[in-house]
C-alpha positions in Angstrom: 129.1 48.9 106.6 126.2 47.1 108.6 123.5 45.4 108.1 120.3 47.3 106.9 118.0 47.7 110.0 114.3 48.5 109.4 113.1 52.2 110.1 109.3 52.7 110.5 109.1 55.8 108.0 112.1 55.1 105.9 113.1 51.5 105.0 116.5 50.3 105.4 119.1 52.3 106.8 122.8 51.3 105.6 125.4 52.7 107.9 128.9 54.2 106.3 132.0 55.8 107.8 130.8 54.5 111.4 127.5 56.0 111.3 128.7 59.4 110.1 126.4 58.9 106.7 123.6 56.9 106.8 121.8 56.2 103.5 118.1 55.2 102.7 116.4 53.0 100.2 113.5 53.5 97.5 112.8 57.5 97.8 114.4 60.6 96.4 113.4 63.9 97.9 111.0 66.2 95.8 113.3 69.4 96.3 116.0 67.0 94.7 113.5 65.9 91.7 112.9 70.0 91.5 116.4 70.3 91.4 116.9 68.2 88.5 114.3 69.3 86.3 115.0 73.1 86.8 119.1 72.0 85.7 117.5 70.1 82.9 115.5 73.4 81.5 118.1 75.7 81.6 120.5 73.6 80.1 117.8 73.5 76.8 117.4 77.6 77.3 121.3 77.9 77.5 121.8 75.2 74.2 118.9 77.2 72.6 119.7 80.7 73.1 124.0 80.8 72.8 123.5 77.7 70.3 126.0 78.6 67.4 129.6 80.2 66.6 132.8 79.2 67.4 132.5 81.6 70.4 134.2 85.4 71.3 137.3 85.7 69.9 138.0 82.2 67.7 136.4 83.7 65.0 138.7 83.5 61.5 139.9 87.0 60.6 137.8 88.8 57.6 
């Protein structure tokens, strides 16, 4: 890893694997915030709407 050089538009860059990744500091990308809230939602939908049961066939014989 190096040392974090300055970027006009970005910040800090920090170098890994020899320059193969390079990572920024202070941001996350608004497709990525989308991301997460649209995984949050349907995850309360799914809990909401298959909420109950012990699911298909583990129910105890009548």
């Amino acid at each position: 890893m190096t040392d974090p050089t300055p970027d006009n538009e970005r910040g800090a860059v920090h170098d890994f694997a020899d320059g193969e990744i390079q990572t920024y500091t202070g941001r996350v990308n608004r497709w990525l915030i989308a991301v997460y809230v649209v995984l949050a939602l349907w995850a309360v939908y799914y809990l909401v709407v298959y909420w109950g049961g012990l699911g298909p066939g583990l129910e105890p014989p009548r």
